[in-house]
N, C-alpha and C positions, 0 to 999 in steps of 0.2 A: 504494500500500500504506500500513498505518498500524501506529504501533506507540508503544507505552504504558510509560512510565519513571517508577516512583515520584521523587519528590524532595520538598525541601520550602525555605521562604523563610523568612526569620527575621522576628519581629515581637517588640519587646523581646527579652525573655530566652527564649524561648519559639519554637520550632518551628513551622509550619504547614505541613501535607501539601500539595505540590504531585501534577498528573499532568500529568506535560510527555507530549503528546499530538505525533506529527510524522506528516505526512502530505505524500506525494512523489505527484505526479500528473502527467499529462504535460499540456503545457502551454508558454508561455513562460516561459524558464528566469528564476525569481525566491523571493528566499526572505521570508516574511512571519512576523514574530512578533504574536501577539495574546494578552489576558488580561490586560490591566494591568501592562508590564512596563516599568519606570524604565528609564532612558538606558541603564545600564549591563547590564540586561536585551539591550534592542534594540543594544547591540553586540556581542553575538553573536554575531551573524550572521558580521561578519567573521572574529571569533575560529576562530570552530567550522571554516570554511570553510580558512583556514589549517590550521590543525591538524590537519585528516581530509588533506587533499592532505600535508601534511609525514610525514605515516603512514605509506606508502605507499598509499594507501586512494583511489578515486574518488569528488572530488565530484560527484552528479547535477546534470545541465546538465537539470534539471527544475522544476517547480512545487511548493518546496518551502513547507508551512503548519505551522506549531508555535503551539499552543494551551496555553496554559497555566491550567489548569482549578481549581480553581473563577475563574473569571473576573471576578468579584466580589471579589478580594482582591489588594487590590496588590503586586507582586511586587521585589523588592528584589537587589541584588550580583548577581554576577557568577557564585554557586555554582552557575546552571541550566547553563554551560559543558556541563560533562562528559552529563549526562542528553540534552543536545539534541544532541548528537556520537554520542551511542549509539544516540539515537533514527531520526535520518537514515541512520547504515546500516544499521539494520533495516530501514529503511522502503525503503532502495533495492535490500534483496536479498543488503548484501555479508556484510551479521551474520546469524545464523537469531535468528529470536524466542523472545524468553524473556521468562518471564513471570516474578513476585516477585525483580524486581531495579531496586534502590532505588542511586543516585549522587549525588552534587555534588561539585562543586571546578571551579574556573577553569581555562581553558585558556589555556596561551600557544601562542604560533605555530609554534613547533618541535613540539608536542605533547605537551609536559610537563603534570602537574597538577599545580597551584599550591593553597595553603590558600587558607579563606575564614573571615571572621570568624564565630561562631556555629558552628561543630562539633559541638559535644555538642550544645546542643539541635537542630539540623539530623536528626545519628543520630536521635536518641529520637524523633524524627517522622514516620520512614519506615517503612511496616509492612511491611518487604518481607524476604523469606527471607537474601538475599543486597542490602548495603552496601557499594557502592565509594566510596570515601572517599581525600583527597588522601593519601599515605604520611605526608607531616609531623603530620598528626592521626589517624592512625592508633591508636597509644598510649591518648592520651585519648580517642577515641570509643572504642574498645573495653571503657572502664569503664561504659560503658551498652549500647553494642549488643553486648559481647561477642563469639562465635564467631561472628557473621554476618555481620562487618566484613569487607573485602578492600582491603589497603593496595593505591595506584595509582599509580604514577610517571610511566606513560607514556600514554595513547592508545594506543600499539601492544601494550600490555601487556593490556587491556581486549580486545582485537580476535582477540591469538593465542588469552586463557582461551577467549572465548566461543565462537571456532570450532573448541575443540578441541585444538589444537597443542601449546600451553603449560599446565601446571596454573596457578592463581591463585597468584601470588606469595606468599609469607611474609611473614609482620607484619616488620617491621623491630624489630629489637633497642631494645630503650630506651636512649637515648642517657645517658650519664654523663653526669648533670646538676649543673651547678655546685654544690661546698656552700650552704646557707642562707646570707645576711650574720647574723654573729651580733647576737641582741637588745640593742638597749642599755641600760645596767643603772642600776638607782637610786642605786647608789652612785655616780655619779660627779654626783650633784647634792647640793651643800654650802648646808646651813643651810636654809631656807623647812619650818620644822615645820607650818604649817599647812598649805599648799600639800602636802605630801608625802601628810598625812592624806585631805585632800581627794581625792585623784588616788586611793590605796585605797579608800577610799568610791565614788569612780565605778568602779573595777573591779570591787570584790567586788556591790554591789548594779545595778550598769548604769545609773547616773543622770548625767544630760548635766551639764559641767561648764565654766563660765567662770572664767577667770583674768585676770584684770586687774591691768597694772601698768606701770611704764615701763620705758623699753627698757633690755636686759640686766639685767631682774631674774630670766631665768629659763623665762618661759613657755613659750618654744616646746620649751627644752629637757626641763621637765618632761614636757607632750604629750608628747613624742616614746617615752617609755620609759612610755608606758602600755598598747600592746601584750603587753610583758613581762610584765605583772603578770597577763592574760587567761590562762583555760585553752584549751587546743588545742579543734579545732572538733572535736563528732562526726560520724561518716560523713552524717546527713543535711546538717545544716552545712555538711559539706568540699564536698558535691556540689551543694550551694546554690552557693556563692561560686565555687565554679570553672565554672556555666554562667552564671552572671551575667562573671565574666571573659571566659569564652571569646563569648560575644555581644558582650560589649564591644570585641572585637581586643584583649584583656590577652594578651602573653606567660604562658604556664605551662610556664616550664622544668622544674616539678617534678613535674610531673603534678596529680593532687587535691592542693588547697591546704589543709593541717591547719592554719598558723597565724592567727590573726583577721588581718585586711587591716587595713593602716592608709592611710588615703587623704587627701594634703593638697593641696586644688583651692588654684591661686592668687585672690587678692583678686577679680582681672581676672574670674573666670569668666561664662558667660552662665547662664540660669537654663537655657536647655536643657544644658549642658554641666553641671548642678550637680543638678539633680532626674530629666533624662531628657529626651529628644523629639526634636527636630529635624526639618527639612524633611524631609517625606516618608517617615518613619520614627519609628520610637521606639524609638530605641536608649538604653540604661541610663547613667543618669548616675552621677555621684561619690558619690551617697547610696545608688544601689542597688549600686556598685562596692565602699563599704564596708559592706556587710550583714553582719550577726555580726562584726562589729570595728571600727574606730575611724573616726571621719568630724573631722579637726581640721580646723577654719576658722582661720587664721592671720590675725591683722590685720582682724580681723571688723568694725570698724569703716568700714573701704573699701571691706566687701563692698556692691553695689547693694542698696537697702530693698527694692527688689520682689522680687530673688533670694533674699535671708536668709525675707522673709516667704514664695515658696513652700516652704519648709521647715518650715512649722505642720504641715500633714497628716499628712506621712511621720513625723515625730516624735512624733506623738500615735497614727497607725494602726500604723505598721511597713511599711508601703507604699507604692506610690507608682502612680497610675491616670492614665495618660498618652492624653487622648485624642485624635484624628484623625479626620480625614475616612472615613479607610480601616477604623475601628473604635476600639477601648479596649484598650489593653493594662496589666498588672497584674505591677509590679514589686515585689521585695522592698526594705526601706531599714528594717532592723532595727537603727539605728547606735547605738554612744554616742559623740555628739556631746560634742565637748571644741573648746572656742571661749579666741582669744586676744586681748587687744587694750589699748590703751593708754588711758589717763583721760581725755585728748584729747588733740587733733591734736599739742600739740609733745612731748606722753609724759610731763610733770612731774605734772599733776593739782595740784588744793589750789589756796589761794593763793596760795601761797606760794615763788617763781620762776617760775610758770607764768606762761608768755609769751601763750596766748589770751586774748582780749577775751571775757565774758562770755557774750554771743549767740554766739561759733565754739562755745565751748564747749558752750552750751545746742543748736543745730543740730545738733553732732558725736553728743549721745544720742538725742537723736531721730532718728538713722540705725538704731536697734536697737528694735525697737515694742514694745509692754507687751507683747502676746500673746506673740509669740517669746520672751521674758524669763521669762513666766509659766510654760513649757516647758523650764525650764531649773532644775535641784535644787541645783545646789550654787554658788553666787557667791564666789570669794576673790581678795582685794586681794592681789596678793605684790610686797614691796617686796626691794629690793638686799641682796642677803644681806650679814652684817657681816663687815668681812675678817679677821676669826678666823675665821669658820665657810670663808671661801674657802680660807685657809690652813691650814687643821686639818686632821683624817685624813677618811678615807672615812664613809660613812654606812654606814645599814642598804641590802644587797645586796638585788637586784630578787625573788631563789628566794624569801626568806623573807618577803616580803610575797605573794605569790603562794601561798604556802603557807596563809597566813590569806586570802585571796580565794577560792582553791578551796575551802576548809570552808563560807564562807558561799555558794554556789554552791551548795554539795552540800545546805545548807540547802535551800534554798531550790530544789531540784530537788526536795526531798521534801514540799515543799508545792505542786507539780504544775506551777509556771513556769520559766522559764530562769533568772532573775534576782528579786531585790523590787520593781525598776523595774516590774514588769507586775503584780505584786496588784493587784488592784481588788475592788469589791465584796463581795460574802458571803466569798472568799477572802482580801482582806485584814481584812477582822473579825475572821475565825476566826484568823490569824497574827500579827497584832497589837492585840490588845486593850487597850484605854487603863487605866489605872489612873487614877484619881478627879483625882487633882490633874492629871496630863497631860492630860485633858480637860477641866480649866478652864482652863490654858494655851492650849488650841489654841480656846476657845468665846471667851476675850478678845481672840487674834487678830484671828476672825472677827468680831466685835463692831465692832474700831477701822480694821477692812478692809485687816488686814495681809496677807489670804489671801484665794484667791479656791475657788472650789468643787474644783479642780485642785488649787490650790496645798496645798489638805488633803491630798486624797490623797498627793501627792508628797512631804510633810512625813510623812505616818503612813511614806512607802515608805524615806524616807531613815533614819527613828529605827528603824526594823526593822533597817534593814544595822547602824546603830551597836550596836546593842543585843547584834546577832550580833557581833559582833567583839569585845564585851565578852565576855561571859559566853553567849549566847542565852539567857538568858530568856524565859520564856513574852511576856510583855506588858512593855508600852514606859512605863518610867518616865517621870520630871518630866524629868530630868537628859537626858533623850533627845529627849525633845522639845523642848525648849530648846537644844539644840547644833545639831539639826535646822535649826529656826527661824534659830536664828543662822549657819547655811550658807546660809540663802536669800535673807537680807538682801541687795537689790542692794547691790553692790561700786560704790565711788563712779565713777561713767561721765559724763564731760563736766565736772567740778569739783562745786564747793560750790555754787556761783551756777549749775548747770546747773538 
């Protein structure tokens, strides 16, 4: 007999329709998987095998064949468990056949269902009337597959609904999820007025942000509270980032994630663990993990040259196209990147104490390449705050600068993009129109090749945010263009002599 089980495999962030095919014949007793299924595919076999016998269920001492159809697409984890267990007692007689009914999740040996990475997108790729799905993701898949979803705990739970005995179990209650950690706030950063400016400017406008300085002046701690300053994601947003988590095996204790993700990869990372891929899959890396919220690179100058530089694309597209023998897959990486890192290697910079020799120093910049630099809007040197400003009172609180980042947001929603980071062309024309003298500023840059064809636009995109957060004014004065300008100026990287 044979019998036909929707499912689906994850590729990236992304679902793909499986039809686990099981076919029981008589024969010598042996069980075959085919379709291009990875190790953890092909140990099913024993999985599924325990688990129907721990059921009380009979496994057939028959000629068991599981196809997993399109056969042409490689098949991934361990989520075809549950479908290939449903499948085999159809196929032997003990299930009755049913048609538009769609499963995954892992089986363990007792015959429990276990989660599997990828969830939501998994659901949204099953076109089937009825979704069994592990109980633990039950929750979050039902924000896309809704009423079609049927939480699953057990194997024998699957076996009583379909033959009748039992109705399908109840959603399980949503679990009381931990409060949020709360945000942490500007005010507990003393003195760095420039550095402070700068961090609202990459909030309110979305423009990538380097901080350079030696150690304990500040940086990481700045990064860290610039989530804060972000406005909440909207419902397309929250359901972006939480299928890019839920692919990724991200915990979501909270269900859809409303606030922007802040994501900090160590130095160590690989470039598959930093952009996406890996053997035999492409699963979402640390730039498609922070999409719509922050991506800090701490220590950026340890980062490997070849890992920072596959970071050109995704910064300049919003995406990230991971490709594979088994196809292309098409992640999101909508970040604003916010990079840290010291003047060189011993973190003094200058001449002046600084303990490296000329070439460490020159070597140490050249670990960060023009292009990637060229990609980047705002550069500031932050030096050791003075100890009046360490010892003085509080600063300006995180709400109130966030209150000025959401108006220029909301600008800047009304001229049809998420942020000023993304005008381009006839839309930034029409947004920011030069006034005479600021386009002799920006025609002598271009002259003495202080700007590159990029480096314009990102210069027109950065004097928009200031301009907004002045006044908004129609068109972008002298005075804005020139603050611009002097945000882009590389921050001294490698010394003097670099």
């Amino acid at each position: 007999m044979l019998a036909t089980i929707s499912s689906a495999t994850l590729a990236g962030v992304d679902g793909r329709p499986v039809s686990v095919e099981v076919h029981v014949a008589d024969g010598l007793p042996g069980f075959t998987i085919v379709g291009l299924p990875d190790a953890s595919c092909r140990e099913a076999r024993d999985r599924v095998r325990a688990a129907v016998i721990s059921s009380d269920c009979t496994w057939p001492l028959r000629r068991i064949t599981v196809n997993l159809a399109p056969g042409a697409i490689p098949k991934v984890g361990a989520g075809l468990d549950l479908p290939i267990a449903i499948g085999v007692l159809m196929a032997s007689g003990q299930l009755p056949a049913v048609s538009d009914l769609g499963a995954f999740g892992e089986l363990g040996l007792d015959g429990s269902v276990r989660a599997v990475p990828g969830a939501l997108p998994l659901a949204d790729a099953i076109p089937a009337e009825r979704v069994l799905v592990p109980a633990t993701d039950a929750q979050v898949v039902g924000l896309v597959v809704g009423s079609r979803v049927r939480a699953i705990r057990m194997l024998t739970d699957v076996v009583a609904s379909l033959a009748g005995q039992l109705p399908w179990p109840d959603l399980p209650l949503a679990p009381e999820s931990p409060p949020a950690p709360p945000m942490l706030d500007m005010a507990d950063v003393r003195g760095q007025p420039s550095a402070r400016l700068a961090l609202e400017y990459a909030a309110a406008g979305g423009h990538h942000l380097l901080l350079v300085g030696p150690p304990g002046a500040g940086k990481t701690m700045l990064a860290r509270r610039l989530p804060g300053l972000l406005p909440a994601l909207d419902p397309a947003q929250a359901m972006e980032v939480t299928r890019v988590h839920s692919a990724a095996g991200l915990s979501l204790p909270h269900g859809l994630i409303w606030q922007p993700p802040f994501r900090a990869p160590h130095h160590s990372a690989s470039m598959a663990a930093l952009v996406g891929g890996g053997s035999g899959s492409a699963r979402p890396g640390e730039v498609s993990a922070a999409s719509n919220g922050v991506l800090f690179l701490d220590e950026l100058g340890e980062f490997a040259p070849s890992v920072l530089d596959a970071l050109r694309q995704p910064l300049e597209e919003g995406v990230v196209r991971v490709a594979r023998a088994g196809g292309t897959t098409e992640q999101p990486a909508r970040v604003l990147l916010v990079a840290a890192m010291n003047p060189c290697p011993c973190g003094v910079g200058g001449d002046v104490g600084c303990r490296c020799p000329a070439s460490t120093r020159a070597r140490y910049a050249r670990r960060i390449s023009g292009p990637l630099l060229d990609r980047i809007d705002l550069m500031v040197h932050v030096d050791r705050p003075h100890p009046s400003d360490l010892l003085g009172g509080s600063a300006e609180p995180s709400s109130a600068i966030a209150e000025r980042v959401e108006l220029v947001r909301s600008l800047a929603r009304d001229r049809g993009v998420r942020c000023n980071a993304e005008l381009q062309g006839e839309s930034l024309a029409q947004a920011a129109p030069l006034e005479a003298e600021a386009r002799a500023l920006l025609e002598q840059a271009l002259l003495k090749g202080q700007l590159s064809g990029r480096g314009l636009r990102r210069i027109q995109c950065v004097a928009r945010t200031i301009r907004d957060l002045d006044d908004a004014g129609p068109s972008l004065r002298p005075c804005d263009v020139m603050r611009a300008i002097g945000l882009r100026s590389r921050a001294p990287i490698g010394g003097a002599d670099a």
